[in-house]
N, C-alpha and C positions, 0 to 999 in steps of 0.2 A: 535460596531464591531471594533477589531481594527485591524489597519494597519499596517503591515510589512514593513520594508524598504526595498528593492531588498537586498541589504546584508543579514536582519537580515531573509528573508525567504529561503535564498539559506540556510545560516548555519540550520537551525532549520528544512528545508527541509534534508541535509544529515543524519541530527541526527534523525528526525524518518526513513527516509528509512533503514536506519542499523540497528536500533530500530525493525521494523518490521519484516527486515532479520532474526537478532538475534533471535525475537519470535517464526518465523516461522521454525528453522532450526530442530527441535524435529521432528514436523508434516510430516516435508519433511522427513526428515529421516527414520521414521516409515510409509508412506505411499510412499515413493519411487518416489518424483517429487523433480524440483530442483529449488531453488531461487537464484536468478543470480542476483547481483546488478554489474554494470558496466555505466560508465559515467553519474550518477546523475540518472539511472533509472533500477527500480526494477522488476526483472521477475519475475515468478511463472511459470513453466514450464512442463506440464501433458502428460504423455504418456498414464496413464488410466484413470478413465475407456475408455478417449478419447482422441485423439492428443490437447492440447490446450494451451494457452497462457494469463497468464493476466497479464497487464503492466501497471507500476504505475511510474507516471512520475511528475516531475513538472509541472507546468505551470506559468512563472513568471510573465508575466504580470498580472494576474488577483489574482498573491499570494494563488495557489488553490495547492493542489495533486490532479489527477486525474485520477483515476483506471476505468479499462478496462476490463471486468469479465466479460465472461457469457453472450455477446451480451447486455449489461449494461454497463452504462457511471456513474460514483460515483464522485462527485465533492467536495473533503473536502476543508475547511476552517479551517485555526488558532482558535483554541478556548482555549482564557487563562487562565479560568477557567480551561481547562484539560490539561495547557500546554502541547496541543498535537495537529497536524489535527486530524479534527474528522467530521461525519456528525450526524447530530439529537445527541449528543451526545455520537455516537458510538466512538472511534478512529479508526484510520488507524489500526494499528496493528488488532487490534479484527473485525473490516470489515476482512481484509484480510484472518483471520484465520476462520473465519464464511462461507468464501466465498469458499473457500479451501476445509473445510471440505462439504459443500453441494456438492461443484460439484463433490466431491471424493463417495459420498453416490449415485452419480450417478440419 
């Protein structure tokens, strides 16, 4: 596993959360919710099919992202292999848009 230094996870924490933005901003677009990134942390924001919220935030001491979906706790990890967070191999980006779209299918 490797270890981030607090710098080098802050930078590479802004760059997927914009990363993900960016991904996400089609989805949003076409299904009408909004992704709000503001001080180091990333909304997703649902008025249908339900009022909801999922927030994706740093977490720097333990060098995680950690999303918030769906009464679900997602805890990525750096993996440099996919220079990217990711869990099991997922990334953030593709969790997020996986996650988006279920809870959009309602």
């Amino acid at each position: 596993m490797t270890v981030l230094s607090e710098q080098e996870f802050r930078v590479k924490c802004d760059e997927a959360l914009a990363a993900a933005r960016r991904a996400l901003l089609p989805l949003a677009d076409s299904e009408d919710f909004e992704v709000e990134l503001q001080n180091g942390v990333l909304n997703l924001v649902f008025e249908e099919p339900a009022d909801a919220k999922f927030v994706v935030s740093p977490n720097a001491p333990v060098r995680q992202i950690w999303v918030s979906a769906m009464a679900r706790s997602y805890k990525l990890s750096w993996a440099p292999e996919l220079s990217a967070f990711a869990l099991d191999g997922e990334t953030l980006s593709r969790l997020l848009d996986r996650l988006a779209r279920q809870f959009l299918k309602g």
